[in-house]
PDB file with one MODEL, atoms N, CA, C and O in Angstrom:
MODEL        1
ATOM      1  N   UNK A   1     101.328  84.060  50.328  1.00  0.00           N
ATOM      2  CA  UNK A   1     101.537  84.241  51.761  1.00  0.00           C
ATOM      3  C   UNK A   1     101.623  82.872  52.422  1.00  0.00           C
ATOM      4  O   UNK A   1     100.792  82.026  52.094  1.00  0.00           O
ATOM      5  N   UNK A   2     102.602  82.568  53.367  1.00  0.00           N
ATOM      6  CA  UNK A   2     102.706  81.026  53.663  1.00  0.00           C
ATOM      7  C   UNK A   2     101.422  80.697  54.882  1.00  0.00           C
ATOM      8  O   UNK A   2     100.605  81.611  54.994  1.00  0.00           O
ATOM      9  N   UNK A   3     101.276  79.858  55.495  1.00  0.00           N
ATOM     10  CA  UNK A   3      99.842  79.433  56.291  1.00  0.00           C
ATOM     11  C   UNK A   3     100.488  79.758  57.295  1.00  0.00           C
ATOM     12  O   UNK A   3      99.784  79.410  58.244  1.00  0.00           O
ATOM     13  N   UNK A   4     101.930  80.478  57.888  1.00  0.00           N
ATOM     14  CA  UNK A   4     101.914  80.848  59.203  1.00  0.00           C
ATOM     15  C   UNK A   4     102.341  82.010  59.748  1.00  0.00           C
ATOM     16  O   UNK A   4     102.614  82.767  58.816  1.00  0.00           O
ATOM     17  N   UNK A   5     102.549  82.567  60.866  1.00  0.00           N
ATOM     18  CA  UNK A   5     103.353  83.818  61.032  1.00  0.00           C
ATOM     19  C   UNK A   5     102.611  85.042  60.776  1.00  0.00           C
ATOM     20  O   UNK A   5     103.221  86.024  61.199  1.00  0.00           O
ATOM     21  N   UNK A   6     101.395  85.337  60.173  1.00  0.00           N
ATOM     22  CA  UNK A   6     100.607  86.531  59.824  1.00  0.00           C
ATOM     23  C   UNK A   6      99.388  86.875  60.691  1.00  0.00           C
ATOM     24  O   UNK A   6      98.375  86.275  61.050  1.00  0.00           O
ATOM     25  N   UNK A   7      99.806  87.842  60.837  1.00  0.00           N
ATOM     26  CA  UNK A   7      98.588  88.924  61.603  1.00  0.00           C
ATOM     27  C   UNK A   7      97.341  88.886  61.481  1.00  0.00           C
ATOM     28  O   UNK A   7      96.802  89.583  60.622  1.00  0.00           O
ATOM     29  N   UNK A   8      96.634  88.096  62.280  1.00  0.00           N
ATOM     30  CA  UNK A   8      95.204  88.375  61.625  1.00  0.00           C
ATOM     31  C   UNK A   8      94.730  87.547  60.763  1.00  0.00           C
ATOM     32  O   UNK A   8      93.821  87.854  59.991  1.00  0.00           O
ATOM     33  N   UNK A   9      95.331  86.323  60.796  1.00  0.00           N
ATOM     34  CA  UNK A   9      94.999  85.241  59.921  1.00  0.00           C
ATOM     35  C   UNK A   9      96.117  85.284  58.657  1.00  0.00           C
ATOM     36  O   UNK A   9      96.593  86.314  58.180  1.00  0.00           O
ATOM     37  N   UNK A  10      96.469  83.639  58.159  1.00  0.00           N
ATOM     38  CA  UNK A  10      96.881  83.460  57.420  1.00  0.00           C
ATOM     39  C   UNK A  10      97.268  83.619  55.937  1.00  0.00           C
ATOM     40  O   UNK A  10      96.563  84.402  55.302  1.00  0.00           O
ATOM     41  N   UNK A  11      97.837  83.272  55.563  1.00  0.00           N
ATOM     42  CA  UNK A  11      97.583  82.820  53.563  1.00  0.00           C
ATOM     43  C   UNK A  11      97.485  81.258  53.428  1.00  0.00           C
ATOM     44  O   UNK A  11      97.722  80.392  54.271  1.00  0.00           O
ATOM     45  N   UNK A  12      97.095  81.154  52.211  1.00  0.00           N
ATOM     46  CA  UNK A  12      97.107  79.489  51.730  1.00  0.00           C
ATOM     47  C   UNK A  12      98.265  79.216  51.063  1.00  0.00           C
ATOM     48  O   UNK A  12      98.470  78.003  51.005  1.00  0.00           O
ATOM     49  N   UNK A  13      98.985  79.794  50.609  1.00  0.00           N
ATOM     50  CA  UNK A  13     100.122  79.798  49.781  1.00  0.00           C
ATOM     51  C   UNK A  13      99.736  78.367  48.645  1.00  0.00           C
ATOM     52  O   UNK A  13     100.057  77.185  48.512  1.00  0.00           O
ATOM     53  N   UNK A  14      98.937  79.291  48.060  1.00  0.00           N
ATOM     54  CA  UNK A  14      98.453  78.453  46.940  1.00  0.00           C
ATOM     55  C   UNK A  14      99.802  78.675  45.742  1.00  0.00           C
ATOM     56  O   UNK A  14     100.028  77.730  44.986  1.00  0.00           O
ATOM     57  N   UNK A  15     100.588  79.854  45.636  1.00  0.00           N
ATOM     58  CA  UNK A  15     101.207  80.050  44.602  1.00  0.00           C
ATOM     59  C   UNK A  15     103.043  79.248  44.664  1.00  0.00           C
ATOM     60  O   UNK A  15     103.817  79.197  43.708  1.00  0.00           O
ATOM     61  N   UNK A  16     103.360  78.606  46.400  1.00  0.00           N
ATOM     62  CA  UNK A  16     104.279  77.989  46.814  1.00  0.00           C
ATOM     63  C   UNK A  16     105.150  78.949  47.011  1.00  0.00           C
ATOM     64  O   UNK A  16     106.319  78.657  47.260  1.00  0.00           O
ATOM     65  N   UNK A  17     104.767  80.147  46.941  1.00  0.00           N
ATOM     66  CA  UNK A  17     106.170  80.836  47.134  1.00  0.00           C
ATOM     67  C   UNK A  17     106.379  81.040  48.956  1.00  0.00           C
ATOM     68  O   UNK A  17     107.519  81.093  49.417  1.00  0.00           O
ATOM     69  N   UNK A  18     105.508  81.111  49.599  1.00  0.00           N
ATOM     70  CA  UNK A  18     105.532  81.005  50.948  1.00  0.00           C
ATOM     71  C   UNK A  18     106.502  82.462  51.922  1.00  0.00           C
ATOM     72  O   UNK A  18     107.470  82.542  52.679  1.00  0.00           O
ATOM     73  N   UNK A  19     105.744  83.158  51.448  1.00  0.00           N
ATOM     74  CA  UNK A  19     106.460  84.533  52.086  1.00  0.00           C
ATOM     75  C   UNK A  19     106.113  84.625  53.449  1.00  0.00           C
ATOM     76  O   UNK A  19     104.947  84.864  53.763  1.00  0.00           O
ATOM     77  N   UNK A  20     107.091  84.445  54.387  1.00  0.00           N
ATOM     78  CA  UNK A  20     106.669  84.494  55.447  1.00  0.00           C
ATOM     79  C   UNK A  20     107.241  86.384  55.933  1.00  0.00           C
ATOM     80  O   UNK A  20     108.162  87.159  55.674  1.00  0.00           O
ATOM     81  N   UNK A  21     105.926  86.336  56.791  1.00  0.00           N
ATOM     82  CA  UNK A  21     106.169  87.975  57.409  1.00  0.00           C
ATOM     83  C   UNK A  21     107.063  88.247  58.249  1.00  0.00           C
ATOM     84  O   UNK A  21     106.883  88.019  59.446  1.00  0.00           O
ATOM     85  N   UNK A  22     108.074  88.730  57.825  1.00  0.00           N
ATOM     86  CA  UNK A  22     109.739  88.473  58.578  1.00  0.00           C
ATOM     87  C   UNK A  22     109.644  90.527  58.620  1.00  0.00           C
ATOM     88  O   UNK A  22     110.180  91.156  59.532  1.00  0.00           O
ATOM     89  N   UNK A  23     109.070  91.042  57.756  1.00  0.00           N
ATOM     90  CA  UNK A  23     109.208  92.465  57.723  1.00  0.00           C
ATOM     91  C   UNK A  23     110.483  93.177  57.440  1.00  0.00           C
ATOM     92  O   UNK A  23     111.208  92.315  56.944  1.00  0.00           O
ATOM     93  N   UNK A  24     111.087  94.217  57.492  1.00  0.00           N
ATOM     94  CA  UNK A  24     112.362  94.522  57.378  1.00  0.00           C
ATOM     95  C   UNK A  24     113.113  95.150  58.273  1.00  0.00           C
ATOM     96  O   UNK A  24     112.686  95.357  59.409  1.00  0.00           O
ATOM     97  N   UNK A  25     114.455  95.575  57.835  1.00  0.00           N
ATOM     98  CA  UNK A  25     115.076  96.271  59.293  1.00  0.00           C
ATOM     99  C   UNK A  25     115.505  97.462  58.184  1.00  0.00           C
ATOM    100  O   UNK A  25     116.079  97.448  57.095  1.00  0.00           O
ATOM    101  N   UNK A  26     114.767  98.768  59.266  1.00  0.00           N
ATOM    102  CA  UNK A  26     115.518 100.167  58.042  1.00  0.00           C
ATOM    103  C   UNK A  26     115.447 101.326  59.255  1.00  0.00           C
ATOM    104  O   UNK A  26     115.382 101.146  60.471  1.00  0.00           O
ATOM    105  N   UNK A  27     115.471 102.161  58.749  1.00  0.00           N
ATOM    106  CA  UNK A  27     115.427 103.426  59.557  1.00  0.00           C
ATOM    107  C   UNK A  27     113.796 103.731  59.990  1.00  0.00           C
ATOM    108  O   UNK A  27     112.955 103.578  59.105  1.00  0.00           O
ATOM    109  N   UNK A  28     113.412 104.106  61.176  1.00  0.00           N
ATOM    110  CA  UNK A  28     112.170 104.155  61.606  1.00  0.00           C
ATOM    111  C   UNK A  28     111.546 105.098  62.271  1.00  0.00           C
ATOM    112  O   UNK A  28     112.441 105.919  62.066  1.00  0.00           O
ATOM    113  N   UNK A  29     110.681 105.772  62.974  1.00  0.00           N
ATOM    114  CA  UNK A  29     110.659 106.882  63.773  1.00  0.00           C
ATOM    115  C   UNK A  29     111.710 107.573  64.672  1.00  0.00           C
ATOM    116  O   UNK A  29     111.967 107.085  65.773  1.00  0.00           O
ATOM    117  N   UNK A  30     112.189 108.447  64.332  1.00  0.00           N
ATOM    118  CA  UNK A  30     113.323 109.197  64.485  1.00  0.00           C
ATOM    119  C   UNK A  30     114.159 108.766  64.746  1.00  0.00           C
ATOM    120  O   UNK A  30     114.678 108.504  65.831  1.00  0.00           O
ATOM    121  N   UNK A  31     114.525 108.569  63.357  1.00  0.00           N
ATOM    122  CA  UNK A  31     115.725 107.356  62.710  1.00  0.00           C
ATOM    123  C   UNK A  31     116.336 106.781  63.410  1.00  0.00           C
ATOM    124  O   UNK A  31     117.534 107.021  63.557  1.00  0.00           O
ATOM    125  N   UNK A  32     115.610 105.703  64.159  1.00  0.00           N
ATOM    126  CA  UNK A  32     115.971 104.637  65.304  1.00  0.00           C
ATOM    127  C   UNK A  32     115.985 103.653  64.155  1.00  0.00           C
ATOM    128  O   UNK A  32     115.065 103.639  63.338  1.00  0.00           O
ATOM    129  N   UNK A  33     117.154 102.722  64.073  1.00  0.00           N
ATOM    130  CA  UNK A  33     117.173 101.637  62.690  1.00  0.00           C
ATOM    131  C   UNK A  33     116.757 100.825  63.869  1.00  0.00           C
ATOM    132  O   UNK A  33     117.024 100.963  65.063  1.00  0.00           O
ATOM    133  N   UNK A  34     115.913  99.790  63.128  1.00  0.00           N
ATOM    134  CA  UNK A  34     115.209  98.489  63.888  1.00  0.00           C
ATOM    135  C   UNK A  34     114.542  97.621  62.619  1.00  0.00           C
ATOM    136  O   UNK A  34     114.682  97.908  61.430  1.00  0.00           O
ATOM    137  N   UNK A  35     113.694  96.355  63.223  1.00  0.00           N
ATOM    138  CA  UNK A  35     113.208  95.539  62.773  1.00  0.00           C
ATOM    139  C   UNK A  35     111.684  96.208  62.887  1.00  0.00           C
ATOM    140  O   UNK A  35     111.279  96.701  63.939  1.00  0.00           O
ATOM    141  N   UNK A  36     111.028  96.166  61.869  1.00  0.00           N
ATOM    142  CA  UNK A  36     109.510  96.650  61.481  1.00  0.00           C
ATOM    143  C   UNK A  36     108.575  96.172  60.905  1.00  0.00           C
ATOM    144  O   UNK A  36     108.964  95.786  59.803  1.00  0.00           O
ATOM    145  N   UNK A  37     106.840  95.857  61.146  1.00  0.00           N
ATOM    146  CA  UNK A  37     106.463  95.025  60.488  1.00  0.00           C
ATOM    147  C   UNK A  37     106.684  93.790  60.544  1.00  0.00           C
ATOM    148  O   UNK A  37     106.843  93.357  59.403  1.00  0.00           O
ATOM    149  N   UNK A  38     106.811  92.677  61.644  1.00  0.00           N
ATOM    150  CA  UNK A  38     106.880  91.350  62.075  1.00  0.00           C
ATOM    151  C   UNK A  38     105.897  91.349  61.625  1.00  0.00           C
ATOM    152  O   UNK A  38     105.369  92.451  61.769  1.00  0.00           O
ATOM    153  N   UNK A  39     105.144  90.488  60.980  1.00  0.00           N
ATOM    154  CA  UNK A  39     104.310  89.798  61.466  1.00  0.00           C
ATOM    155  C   UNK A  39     103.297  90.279  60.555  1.00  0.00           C
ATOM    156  O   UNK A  39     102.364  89.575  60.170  1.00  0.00           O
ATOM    157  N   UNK A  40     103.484  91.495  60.208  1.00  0.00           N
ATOM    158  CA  UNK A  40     102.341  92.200  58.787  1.00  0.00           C
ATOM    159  C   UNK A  40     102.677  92.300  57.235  1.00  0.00           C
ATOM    160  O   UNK A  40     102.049  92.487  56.193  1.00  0.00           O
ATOM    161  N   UNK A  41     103.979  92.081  57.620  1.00  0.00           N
ATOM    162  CA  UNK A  41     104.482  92.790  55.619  1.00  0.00           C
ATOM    163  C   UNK A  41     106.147  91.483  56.291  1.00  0.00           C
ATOM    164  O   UNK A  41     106.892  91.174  57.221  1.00  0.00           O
ATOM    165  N   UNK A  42     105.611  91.161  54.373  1.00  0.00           N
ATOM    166  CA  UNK A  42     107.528  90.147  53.721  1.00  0.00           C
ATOM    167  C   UNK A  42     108.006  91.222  52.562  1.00  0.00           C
ATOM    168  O   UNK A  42     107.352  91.603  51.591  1.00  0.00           O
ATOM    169  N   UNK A  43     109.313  91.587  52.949  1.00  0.00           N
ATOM    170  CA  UNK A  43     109.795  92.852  52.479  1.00  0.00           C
ATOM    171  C   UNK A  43     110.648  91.844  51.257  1.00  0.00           C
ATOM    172  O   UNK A  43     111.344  91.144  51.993  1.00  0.00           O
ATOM    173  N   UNK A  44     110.823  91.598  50.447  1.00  0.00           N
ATOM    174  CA  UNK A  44     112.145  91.335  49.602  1.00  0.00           C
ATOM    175  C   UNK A  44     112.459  92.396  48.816  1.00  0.00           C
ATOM    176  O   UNK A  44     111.682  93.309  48.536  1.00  0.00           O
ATOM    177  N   UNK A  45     114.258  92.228  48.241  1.00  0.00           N
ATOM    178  CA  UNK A  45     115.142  92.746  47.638  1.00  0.00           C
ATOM    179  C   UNK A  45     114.706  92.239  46.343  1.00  0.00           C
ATOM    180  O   UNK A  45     114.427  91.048  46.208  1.00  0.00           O
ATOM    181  N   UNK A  46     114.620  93.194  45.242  1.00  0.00           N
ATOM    182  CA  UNK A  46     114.376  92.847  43.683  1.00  0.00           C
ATOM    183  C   UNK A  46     115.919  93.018  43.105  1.00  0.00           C
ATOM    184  O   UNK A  46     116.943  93.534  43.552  1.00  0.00           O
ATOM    185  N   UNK A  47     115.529  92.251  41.757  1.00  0.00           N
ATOM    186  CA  UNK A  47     116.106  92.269  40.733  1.00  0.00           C
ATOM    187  C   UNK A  47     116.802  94.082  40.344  1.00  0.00           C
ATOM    188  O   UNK A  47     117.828  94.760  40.382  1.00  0.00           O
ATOM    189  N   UNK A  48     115.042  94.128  39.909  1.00  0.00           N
ATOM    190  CA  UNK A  48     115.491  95.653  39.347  1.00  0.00           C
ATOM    191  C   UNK A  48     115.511  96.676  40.353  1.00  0.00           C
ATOM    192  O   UNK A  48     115.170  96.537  41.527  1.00  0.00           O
ATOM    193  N   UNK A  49     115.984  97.826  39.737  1.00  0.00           N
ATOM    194  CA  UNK A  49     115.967  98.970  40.152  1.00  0.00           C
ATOM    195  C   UNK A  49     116.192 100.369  39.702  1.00  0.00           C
ATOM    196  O   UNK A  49     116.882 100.691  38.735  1.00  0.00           O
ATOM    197  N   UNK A  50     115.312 101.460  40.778  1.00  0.00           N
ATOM    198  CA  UNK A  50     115.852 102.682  39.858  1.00  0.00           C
ATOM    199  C   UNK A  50     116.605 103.356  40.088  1.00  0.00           C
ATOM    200  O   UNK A  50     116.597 103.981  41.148  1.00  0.00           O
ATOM    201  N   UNK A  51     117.880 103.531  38.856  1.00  0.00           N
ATOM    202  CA  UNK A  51     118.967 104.455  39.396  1.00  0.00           C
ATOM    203  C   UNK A  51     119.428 103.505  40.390  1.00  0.00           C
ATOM    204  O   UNK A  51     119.153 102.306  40.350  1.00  0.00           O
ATOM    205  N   UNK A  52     120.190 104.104  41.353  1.00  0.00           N
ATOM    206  CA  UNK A  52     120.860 102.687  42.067  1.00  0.00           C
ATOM    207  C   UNK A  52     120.322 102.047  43.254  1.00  0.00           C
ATOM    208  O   UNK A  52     120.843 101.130  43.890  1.00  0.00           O
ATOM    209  N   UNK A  53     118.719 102.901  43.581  1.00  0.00           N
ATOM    210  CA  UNK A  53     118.335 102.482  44.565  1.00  0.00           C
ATOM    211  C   UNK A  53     117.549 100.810  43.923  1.00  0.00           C
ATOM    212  O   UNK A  53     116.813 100.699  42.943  1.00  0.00           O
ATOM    213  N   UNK A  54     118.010  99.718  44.842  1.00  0.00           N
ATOM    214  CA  UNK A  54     117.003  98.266  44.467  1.00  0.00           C
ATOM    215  C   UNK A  54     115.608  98.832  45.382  1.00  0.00           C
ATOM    216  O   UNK A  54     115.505  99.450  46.441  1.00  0.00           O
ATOM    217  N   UNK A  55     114.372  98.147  44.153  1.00  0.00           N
ATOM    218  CA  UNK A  55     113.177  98.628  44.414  1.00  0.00           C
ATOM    219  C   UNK A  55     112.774  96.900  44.937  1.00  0.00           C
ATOM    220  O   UNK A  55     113.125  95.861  44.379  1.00  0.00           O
ATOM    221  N   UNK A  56     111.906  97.068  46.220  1.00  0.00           N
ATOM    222  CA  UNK A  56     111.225  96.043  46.666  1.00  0.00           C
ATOM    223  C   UNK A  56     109.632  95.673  46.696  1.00  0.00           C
ATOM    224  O   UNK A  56     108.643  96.403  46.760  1.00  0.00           O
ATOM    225  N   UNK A  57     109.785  94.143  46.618  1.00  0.00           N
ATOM    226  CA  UNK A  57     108.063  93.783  46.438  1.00  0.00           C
ATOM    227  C   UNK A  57     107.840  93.354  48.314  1.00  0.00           C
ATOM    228  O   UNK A  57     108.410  92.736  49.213  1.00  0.00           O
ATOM    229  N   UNK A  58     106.651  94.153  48.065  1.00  0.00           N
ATOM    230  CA  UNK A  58     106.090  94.420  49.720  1.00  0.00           C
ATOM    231  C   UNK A  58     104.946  93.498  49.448  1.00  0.00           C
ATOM    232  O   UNK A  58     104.122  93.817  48.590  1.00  0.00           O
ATOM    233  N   UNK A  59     104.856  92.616  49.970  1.00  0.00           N
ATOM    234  CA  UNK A  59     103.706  92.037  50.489  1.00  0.00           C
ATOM    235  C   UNK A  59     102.948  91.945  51.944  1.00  0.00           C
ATOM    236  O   UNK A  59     103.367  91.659  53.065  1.00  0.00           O
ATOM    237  N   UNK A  60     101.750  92.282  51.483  1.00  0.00           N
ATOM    238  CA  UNK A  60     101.231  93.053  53.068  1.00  0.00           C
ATOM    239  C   UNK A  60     100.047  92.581  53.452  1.00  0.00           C
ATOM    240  O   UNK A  60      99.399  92.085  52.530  1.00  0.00           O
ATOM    241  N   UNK A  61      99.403  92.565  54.799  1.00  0.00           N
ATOM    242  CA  UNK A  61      98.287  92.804  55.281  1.00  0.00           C
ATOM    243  C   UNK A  61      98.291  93.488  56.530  1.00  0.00           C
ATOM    244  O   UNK A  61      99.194  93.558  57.363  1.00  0.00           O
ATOM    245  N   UNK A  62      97.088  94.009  56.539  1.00  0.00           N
ATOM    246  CA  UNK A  62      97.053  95.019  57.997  1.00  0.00           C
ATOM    247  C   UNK A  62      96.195  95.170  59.028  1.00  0.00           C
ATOM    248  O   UNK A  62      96.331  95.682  60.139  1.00  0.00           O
ATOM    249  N   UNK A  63      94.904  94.417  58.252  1.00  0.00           N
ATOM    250  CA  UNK A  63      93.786  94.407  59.051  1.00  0.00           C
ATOM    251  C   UNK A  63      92.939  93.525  58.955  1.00  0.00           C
ATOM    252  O   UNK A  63      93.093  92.799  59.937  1.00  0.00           O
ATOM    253  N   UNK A  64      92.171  93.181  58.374  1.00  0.00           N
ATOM    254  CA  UNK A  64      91.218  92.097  58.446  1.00  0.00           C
ATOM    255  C   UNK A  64      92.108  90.847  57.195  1.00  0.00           C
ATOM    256  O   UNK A  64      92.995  91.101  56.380  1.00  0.00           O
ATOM    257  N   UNK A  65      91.303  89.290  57.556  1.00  0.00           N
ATOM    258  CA  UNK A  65      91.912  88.886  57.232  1.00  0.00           C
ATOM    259  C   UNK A  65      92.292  88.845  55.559  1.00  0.00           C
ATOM    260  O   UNK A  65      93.435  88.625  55.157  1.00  0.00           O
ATOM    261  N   UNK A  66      91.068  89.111  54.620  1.00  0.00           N
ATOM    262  CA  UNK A  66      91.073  88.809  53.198  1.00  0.00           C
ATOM    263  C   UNK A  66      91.850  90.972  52.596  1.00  0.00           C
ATOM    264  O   UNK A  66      91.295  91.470  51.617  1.00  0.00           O
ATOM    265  N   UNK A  67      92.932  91.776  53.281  1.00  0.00           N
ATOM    266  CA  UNK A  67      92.930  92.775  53.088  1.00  0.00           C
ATOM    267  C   UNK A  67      94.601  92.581  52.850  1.00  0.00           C
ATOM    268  O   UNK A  67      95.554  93.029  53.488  1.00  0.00           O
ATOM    269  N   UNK A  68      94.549  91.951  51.976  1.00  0.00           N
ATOM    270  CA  UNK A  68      96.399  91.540  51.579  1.00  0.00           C
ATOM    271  C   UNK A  68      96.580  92.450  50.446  1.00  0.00           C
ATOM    272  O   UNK A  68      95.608  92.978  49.906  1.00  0.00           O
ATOM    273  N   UNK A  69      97.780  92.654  50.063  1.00  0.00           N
ATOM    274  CA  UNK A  69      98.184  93.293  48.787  1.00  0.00           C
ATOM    275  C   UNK A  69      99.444  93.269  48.735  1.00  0.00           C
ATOM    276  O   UNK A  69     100.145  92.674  49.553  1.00  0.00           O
ATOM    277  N   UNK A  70      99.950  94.051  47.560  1.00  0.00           N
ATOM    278  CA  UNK A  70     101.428  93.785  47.271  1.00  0.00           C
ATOM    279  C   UNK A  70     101.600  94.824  46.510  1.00  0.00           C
ATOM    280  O   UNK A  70     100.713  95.332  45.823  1.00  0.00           O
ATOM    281  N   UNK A  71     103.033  95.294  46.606  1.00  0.00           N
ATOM    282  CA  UNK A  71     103.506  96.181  45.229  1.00  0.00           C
ATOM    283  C   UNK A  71     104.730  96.693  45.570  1.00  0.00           C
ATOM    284  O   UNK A  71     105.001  96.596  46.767  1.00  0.00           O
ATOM    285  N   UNK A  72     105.481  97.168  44.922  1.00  0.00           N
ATOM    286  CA  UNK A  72     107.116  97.410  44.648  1.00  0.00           C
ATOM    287  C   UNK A  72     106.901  99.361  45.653  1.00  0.00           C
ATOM    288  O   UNK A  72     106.138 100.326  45.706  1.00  0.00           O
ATOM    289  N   UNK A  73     108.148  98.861  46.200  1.00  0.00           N
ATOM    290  CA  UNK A  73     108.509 100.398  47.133  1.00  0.00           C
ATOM    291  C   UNK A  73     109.907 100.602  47.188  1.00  0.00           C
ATOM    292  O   UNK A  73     110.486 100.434  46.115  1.00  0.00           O
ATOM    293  N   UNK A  74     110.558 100.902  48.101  1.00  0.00           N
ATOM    294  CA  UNK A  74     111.836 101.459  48.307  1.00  0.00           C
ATOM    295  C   UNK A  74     112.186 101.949  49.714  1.00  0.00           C
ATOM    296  O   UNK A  74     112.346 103.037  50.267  1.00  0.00           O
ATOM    297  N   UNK A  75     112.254  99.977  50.212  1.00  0.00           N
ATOM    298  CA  UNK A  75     112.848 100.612  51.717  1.00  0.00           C
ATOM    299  C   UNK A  75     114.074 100.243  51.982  1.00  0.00           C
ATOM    300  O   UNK A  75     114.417 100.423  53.150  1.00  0.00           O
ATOM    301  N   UNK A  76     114.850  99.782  51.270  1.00  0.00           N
ATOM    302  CA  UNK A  76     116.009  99.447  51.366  1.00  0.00           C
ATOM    303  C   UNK A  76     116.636 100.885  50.646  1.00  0.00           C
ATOM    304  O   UNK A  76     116.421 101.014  49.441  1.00  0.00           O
ATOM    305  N   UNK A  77     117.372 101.922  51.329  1.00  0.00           N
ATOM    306  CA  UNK A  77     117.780 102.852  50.692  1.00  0.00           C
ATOM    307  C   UNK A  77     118.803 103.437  51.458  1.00  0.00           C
ATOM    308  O   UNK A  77     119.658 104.008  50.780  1.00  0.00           O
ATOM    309  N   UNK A  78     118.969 103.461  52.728  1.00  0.00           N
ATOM    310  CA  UNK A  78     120.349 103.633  53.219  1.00  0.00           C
ATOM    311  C   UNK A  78     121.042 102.038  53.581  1.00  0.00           C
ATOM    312  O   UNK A  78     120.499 100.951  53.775  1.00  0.00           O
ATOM    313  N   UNK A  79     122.788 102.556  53.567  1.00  0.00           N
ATOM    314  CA  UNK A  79     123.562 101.407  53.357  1.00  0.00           C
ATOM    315  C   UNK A  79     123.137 100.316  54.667  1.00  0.00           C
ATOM    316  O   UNK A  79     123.397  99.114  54.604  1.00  0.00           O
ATOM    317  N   UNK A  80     122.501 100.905  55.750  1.00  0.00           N
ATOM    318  CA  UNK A  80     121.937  99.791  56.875  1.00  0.00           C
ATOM    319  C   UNK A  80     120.915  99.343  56.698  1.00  0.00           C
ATOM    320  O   UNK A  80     120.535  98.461  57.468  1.00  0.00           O
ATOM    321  N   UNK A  81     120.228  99.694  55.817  1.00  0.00           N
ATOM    322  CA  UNK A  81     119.026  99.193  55.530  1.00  0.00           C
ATOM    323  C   UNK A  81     119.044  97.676  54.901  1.00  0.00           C
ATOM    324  O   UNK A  81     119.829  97.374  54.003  1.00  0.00           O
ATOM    325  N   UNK A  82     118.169  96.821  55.422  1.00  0.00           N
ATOM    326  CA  UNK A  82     118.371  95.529  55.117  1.00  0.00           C
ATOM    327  C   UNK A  82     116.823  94.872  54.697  1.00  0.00           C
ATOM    328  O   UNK A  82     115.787  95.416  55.080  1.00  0.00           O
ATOM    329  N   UNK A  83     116.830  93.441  53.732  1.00  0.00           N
ATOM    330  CA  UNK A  83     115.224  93.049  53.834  1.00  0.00           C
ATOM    331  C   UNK A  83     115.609  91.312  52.912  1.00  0.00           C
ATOM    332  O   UNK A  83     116.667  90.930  52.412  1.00  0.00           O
ATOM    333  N   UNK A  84     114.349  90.663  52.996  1.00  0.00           N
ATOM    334  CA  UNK A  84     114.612  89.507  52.703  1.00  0.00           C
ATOM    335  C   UNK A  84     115.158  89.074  51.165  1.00  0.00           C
ATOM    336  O   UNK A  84     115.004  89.683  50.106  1.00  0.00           O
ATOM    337  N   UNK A  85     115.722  88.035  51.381  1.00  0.00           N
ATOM    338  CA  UNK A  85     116.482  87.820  49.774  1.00  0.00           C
ATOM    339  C   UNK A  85     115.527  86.631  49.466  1.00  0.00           C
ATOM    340  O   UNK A  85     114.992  86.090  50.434  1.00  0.00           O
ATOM    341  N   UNK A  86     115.236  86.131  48.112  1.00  0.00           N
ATOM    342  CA  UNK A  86     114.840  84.967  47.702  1.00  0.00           C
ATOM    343  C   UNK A  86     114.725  84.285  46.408  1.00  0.00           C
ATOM    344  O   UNK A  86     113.679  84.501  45.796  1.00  0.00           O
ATOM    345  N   UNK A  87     115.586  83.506  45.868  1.00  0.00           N
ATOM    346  CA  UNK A  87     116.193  83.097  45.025  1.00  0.00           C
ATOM    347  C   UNK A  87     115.021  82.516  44.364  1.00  0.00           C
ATOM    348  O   UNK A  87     114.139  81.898  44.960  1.00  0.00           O
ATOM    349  N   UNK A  88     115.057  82.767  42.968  1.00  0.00           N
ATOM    350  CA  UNK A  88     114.252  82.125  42.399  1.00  0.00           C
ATOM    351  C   UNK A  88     114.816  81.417  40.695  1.00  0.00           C
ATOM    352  O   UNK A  88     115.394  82.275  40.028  1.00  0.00           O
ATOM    353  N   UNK A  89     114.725  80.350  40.163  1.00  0.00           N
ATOM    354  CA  UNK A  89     115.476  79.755  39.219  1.00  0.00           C
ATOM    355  C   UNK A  89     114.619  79.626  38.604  1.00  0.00           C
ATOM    356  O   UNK A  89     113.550  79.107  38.927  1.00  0.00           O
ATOM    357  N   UNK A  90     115.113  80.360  36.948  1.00  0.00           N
ATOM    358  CA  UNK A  90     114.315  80.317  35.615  1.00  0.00           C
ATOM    359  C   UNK A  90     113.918  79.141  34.987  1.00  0.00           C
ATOM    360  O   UNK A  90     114.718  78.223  34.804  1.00  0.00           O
ATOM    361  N   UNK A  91     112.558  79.078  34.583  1.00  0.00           N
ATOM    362  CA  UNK A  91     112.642  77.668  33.789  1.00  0.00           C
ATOM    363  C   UNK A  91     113.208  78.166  32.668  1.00  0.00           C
ATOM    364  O   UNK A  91     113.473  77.419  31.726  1.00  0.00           O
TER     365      UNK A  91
ENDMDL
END
């Protein structure tokens, strides 16, 4: 998590990857498409996926500050649906 931009206190971004909480833009309460999650969750686009939907790593917090987590979902799933890209090069 990068040291700025997050809800409720920071990350150290000890690991350099520096995800900043940009959140995503998808379909939302009665399917109003918008931007969601500023400021709480860094949505990226994966590699893999199932079937043809691309599955994403959510990195999140919501409430207090040490209550972070992460794990693969699926919000990118209609064609307007959009979320962060981030390149990463193999050693």
């Amino acid at each position: 998590m990068s040291t700025t931009g997050w809800f409720n206190g920071n990350g150290n971004n000890t690991s350099g990857f520096n995800a900043l909480p940009l959140g995503y833009y998808g379909e939302g309460y009665g399917g109003v498409q918008s931007f969601q999650w500023k400021a709480t969750h860094a949505v990226f686009i994966s590699y893999s996926t199932d079937g043809n939907t691309p599955s994403c790593l959510d990195i999140f917090r919501y409430a207090a500050p040490n209550d972070e987590q992460a794990d693969l979902d699926y919000y990118v799933v209609l064609p307007t649906d959009r979320a962060s890209l981030r390149f990463v090069k193999d050693n």
